[in-house]
Chimera marker file (.cmm) of the C-alpha trace (Angstrom):
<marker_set name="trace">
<marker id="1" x="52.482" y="1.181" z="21.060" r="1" g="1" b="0" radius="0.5"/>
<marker id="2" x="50.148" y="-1.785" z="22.089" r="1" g="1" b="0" radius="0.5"/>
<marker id="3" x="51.851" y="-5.099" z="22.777" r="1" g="1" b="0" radius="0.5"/>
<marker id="4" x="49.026" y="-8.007" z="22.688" r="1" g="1" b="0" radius="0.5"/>
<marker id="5" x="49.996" y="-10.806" z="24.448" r="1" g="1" b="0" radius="0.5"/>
<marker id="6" x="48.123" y="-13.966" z="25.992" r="1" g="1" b="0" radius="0.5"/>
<marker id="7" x="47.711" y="-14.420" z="29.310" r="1" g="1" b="0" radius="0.5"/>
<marker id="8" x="48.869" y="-18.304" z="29.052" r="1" g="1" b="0" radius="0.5"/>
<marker id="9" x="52.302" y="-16.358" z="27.950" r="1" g="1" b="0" radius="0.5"/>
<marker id="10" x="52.855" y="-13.707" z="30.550" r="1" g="1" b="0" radius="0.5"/>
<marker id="11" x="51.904" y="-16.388" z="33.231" r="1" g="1" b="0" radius="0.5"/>
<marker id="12" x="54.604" y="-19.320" z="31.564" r="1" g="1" b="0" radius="0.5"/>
<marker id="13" x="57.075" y="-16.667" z="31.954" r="1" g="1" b="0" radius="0.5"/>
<marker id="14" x="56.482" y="-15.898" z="35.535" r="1" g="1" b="0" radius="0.5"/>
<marker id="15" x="56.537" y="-19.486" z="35.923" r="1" g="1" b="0" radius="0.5"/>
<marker id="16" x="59.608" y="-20.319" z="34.545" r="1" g="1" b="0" radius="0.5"/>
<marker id="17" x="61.052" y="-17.321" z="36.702" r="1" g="1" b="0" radius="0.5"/>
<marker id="18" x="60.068" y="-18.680" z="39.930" r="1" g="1" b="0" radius="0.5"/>
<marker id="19" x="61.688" y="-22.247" z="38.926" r="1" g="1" b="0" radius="0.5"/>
<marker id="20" x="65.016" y="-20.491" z="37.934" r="1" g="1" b="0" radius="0.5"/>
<marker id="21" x="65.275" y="-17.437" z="40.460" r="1" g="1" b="0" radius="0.5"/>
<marker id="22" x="63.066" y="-18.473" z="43.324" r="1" g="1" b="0" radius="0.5"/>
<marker id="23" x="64.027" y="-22.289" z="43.462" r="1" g="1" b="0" radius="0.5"/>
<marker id="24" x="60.472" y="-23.030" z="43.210" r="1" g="1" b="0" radius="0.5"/>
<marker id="25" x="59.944" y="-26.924" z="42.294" r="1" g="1" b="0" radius="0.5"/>
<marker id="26" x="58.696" y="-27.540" z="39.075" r="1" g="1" b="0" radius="0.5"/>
<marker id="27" x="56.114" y="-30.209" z="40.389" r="1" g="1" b="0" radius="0.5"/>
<marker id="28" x="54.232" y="-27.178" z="42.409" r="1" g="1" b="0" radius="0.5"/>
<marker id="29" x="53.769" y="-25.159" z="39.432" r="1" g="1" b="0" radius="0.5"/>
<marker id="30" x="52.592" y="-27.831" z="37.632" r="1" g="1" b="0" radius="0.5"/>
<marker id="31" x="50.061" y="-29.010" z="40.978" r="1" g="1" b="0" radius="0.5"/>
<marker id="32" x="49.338" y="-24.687" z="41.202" r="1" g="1" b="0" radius="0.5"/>
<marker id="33" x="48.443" y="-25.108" z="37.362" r="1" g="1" b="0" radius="0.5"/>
<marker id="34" x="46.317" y="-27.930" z="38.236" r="1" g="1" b="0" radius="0.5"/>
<marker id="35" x="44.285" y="-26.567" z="40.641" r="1" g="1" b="0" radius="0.5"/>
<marker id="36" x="43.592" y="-23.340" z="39.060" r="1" g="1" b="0" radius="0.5"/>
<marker id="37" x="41.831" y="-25.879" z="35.919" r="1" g="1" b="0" radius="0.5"/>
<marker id="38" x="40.086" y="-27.656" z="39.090" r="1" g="1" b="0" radius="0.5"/>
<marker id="39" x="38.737" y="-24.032" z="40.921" r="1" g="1" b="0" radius="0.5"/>
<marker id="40" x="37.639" y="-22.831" z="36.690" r="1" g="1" b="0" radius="0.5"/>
<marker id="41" x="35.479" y="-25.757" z="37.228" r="1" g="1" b="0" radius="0.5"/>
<marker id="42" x="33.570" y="-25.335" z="40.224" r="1" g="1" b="0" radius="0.5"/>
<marker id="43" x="30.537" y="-22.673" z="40.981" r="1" g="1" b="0" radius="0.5"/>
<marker id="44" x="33.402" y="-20.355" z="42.383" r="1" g="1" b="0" radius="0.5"/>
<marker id="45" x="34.620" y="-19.606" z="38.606" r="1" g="1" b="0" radius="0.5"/>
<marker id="46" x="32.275" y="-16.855" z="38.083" r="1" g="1" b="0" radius="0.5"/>
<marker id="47" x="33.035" y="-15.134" z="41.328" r="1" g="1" b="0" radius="0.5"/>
<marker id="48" x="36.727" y="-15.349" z="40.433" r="1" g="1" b="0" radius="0.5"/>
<marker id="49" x="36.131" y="-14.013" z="37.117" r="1" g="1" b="0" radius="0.5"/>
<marker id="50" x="34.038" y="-11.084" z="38.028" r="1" g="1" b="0" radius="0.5"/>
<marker id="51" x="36.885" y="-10.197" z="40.461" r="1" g="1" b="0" radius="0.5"/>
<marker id="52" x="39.453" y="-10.100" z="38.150" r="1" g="1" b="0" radius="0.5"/>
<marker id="53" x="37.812" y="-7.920" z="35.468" r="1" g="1" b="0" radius="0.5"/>
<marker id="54" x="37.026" y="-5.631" z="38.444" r="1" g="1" b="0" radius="0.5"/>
<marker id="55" x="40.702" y="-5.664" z="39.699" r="1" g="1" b="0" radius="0.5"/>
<marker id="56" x="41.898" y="-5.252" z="36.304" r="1" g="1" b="0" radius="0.5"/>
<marker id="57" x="39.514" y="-2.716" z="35.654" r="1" g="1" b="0" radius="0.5"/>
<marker id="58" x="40.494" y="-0.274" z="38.769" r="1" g="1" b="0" radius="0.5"/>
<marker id="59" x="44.361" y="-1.023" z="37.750" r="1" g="1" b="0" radius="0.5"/>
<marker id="60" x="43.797" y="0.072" z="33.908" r="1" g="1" b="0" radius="0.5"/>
<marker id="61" x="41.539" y="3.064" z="35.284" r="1" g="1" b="0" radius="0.5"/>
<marker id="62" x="38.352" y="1.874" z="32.762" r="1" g="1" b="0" radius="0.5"/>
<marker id="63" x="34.627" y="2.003" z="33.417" r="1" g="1" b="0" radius="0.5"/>
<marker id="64" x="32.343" y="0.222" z="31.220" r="1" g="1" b="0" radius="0.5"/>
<link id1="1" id2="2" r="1" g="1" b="0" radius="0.2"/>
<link id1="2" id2="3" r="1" g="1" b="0" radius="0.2"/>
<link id1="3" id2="4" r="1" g="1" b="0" radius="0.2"/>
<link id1="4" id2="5" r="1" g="1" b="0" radius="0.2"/>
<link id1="5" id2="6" r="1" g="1" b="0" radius="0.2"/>
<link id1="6" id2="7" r="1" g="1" b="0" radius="0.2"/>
<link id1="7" id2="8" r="1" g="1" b="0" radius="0.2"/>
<link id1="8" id2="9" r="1" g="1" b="0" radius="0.2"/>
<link id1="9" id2="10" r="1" g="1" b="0" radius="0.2"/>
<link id1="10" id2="11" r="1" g="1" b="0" radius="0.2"/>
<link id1="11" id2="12" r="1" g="1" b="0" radius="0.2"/>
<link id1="12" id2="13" r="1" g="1" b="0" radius="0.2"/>
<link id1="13" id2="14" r="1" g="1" b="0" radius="0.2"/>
<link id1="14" id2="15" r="1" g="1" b="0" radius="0.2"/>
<link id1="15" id2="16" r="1" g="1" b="0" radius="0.2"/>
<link id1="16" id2="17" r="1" g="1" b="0" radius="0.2"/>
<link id1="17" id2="18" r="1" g="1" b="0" radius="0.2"/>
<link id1="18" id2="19" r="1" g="1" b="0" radius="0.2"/>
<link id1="19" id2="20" r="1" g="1" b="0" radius="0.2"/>
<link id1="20" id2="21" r="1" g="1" b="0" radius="0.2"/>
<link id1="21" id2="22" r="1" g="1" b="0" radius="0.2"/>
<link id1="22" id2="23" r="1" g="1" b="0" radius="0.2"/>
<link id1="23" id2="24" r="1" g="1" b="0" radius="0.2"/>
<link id1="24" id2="25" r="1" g="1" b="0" radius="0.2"/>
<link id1="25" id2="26" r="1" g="1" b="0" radius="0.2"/>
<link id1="26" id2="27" r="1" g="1" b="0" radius="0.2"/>
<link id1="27" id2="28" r="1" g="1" b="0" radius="0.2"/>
<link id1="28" id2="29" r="1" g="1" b="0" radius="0.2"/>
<link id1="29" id2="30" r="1" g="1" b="0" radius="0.2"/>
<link id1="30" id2="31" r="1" g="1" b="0" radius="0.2"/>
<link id1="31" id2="32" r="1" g="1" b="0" radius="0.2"/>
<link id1="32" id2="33" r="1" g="1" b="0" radius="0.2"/>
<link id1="33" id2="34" r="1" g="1" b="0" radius="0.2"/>
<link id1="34" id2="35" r="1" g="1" b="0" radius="0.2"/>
<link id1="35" id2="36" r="1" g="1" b="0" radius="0.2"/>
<link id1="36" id2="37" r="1" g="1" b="0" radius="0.2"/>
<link id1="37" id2="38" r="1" g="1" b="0" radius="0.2"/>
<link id1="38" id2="39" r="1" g="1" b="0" radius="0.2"/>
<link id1="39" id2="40" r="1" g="1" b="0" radius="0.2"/>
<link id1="40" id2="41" r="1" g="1" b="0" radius="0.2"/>
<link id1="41" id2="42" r="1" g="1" b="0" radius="0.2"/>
<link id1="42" id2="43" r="1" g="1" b="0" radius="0.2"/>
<link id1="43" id2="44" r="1" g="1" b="0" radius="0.2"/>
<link id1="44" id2="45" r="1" g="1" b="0" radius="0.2"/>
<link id1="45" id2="46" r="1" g="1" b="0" radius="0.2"/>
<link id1="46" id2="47" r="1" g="1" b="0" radius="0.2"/>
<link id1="47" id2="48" r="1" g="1" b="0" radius="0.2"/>
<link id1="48" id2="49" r="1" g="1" b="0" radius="0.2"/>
<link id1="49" id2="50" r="1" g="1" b="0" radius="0.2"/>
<link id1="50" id2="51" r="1" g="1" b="0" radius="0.2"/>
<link id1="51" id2="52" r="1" g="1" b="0" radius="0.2"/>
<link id1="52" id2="53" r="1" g="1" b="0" radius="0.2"/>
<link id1="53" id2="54" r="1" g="1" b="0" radius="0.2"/>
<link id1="54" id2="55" r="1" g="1" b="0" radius="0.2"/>
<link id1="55" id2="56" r="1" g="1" b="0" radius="0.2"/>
<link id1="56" id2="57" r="1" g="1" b="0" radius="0.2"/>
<link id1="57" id2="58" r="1" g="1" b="0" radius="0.2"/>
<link id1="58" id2="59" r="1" g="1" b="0" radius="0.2"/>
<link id1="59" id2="60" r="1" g="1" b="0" radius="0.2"/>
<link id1="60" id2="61" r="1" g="1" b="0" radius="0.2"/>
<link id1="61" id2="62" r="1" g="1" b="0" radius="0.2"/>
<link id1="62" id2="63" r="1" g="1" b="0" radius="0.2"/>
<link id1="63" id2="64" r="1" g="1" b="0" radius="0.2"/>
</marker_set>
């Protein structure tokens, strides 16, 4: 069984579980969440994207 969900959902979730377990302020995740649409801006954004798919990659065990 195959669960598809976005990655906008998983990540809200683990957001909203560091503000109500880990006492994380809710003005850092949204200045985290900020940043991270800053970084997708720059010339790093490739770099960061080809390391993910290869992380994710070596975790799911695929070779394309």
């Amino acid at each position: 069984m195959n669960v598809s969900l976005p990655l906008v959902v998983i990540l809200g979730l683990i957001a909203l579980g560091a503000v109500k377990f880990l006492g994380v302020r809710p003005w850092l995740v949204a200045v985290i969440t900020l940043f991270g649409f800053y970084l997708a801006d720059t010339i790093a954004a490739p770099l960061i994207d080809s390391g993910t798919r290869s992380g994710v990659q070596i975790v799911n065990d695929t070779q394309d």
